[in-house]
N, C-alpha and C positions, 0 to 999 in steps of 0.2 A: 405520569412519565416514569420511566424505568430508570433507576438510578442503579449506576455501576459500584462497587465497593472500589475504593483508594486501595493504589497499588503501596503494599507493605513488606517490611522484610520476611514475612513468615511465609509468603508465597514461595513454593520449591516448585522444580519441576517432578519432583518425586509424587505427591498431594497437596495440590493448591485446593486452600479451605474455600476457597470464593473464585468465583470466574472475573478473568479479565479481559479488557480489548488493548489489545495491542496494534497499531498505528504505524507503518514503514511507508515513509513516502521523501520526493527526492525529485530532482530533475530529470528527466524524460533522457536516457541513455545513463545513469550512472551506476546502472549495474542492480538497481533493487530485488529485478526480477531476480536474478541468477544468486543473489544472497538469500532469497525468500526460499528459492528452492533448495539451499544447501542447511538453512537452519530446519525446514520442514524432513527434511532426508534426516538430519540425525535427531530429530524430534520429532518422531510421528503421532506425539499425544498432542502435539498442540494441534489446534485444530483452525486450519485455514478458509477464510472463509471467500471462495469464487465469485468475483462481480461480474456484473454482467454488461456488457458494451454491443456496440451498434456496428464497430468494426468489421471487416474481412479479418479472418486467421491467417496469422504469419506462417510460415513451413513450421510445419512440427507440432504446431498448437494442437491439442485437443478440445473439442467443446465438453465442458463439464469440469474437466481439470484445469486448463489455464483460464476461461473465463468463459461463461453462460452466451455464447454469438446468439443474438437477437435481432430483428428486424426495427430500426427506427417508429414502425409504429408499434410494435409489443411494446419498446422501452415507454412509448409517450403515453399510452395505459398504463404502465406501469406506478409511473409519474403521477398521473392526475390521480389515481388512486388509493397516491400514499405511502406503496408500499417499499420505497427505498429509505433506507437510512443518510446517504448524501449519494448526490450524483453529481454529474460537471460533465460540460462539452471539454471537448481538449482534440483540435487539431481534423478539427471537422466530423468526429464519431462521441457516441456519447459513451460512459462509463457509469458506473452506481452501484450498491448495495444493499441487497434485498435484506430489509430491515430485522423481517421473522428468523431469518437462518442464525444472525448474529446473535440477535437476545434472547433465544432459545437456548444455543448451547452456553452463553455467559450464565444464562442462569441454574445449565443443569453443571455449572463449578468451572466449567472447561477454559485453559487461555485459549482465545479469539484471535489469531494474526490475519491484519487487514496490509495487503499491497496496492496502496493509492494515490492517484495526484493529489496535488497541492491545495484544491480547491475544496475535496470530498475531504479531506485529512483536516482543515480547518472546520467544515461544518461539523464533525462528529466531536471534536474537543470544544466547538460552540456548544452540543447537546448533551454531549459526557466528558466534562472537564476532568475525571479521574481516567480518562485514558490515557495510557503511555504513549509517547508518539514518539518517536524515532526519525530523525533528519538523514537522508545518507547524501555524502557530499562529495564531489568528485575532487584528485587531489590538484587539477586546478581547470581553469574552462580552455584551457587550449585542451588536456587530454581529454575534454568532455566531447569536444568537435570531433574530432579522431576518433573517438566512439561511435557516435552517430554517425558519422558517415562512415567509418567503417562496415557499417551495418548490411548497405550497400541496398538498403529497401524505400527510400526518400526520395523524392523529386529536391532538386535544388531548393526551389521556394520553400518548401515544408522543412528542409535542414532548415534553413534562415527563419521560419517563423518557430523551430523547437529551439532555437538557440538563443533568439529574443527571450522566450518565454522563458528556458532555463535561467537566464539572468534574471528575470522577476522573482521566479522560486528560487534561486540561493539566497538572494536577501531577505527570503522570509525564514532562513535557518532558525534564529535566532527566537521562534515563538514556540521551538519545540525542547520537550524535556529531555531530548541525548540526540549530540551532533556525533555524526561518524564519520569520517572520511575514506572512501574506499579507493585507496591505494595499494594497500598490499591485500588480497581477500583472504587468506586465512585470519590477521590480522581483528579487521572488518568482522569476519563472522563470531571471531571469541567476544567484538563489543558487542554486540546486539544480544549475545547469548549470554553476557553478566546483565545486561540493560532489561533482558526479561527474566530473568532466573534469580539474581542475588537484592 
């Protein structure tokens, strides 16, 4: 098994001696994606790594840059094969992380940022407890509602069954090494950006 180096203060973004995997994950609307992309914009050395899901693309998505679109049965070969590092159904499509692309660059020194549900964010700190994992939290679940359906891309039922499940993931805050609360996003971005750098 591949074991990650423990995250330490010598790690800079200038020359990190060792590769790390770093963990962002959060309730389904609280804004992860749009923090992912603004630390990757002014970080383009870290190196993001694209999962791949069973989904349709939302307007705007790209395949290869927002996530690897795949067919239900590539993903299930995918699966019996091995070759994800965690996966998770979530809201009837599946998601996962192609195991090779991560532990490839963790080991040629590179930080690793992973944007994942709640389910794949637990398996990987079951298999590498020196990951950093990052909780982002909304600043409270009525503006989480308001989010999501602002979204304006949900059938009712599916609001009501992401907002169940949002309430299971907040109360799992609490298993992760740095809580953030995204209310203000410049805020927001300066914690996640001491939470991997300092």
């Amino acid at each position: 098994m591949q074991v990650l180096p423990t995250h330490n203060g010598a790690n800079t973004k200038e020359c990190p001696p060792l590769g790390k995997l770093i963990v962002l994950t959060g309730p389904s609307g609280v804004g992860k994606g749009t923090l992912m992309n603004e630390i990757l914009r002014r970080y383009p050395e870290l190196h993001y790594s694209v999962s791949a899901t069973t989904r349709s693309p939302r307007p705007g998505e790209i395949n290869g840059k927002n996530y690897n679109f795949i067919s239900r049965g590539q993903f299930e070969k995918l699966v019996t094969q091995g070759e994800f590092l965690e996966w998770a159904e979530f809201a009837g499509n599946c998601y996962g992380t192609l195991r090779a692309a991560v532990l490839n660059h963790v080991q040629a020194g590179q930080l690793v940022v992973l944007e994942i549900e709640l389910a794949g964010a637990r398996q990987i700190r079951h298999t590498f407890p020196s990951t950093l994992s990052i909780f982002i939290l909304p600043p409270s679940f009525a503006e989480l509602e308001k989010r999501i359906r602002g979204r304006g891309q949900d059938a009712e039922k599916d609001i009501s069954r992401r907002l169940q499940r949002a309430e299971e993931e907040i109360a799992a805050a609490n298993e992760f090494d740095v809580k953030i609360i995204n209310d203000d996003f410049e805020q927001a971005v300066k914690e996640i950006e001491k939470a991997i750098f300092e």
